[in-house]
C-alpha positions, 0 to 999 in steps of 0.5 A: 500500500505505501508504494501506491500512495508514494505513486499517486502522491508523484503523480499529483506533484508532477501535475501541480508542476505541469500546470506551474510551467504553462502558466505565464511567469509574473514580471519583475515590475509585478513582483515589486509591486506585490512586494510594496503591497505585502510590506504596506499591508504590514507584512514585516518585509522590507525591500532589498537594497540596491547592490545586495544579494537578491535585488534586482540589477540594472540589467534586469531592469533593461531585460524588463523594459524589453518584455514591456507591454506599449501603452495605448493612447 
């Protein structure tokens, strides 16, 4: 019986991970603005300084604009 439910418990992840991959990755304008949301709603976080570990570099930022969707007028 444990190597059934190992089996289907498998079989579940793999799908969960399925459906992560097909959906569209959230950008890195929309991360930091779900992050400013966190932190005013009193989450405890701060955001990372400019240069540590973890925060975005100045190319990310130009990898961005790239991705970025044009304004309508």
């Amino acid at each position: 019986m444990g190597v059934v439910q190992t089996v289907s418990a498998l079989a579940k992840r793999k799908k969960a991970r399925a459906k992560v991959t097909k959906m569209a990755k959230k950008g890195l304008y929309a991360n930091i603005q779900a992050k400013r949301k966190r932190i005013k709603a009193g989450s405890g976080e701060t955001m990372r300084k400019p240069g540590s570990a973890g925060a975005p570099k100045a190319s990310d930022f130009k990898k961005a604009a790239k991705t970025a969707k044009k304004k309508n007028r």
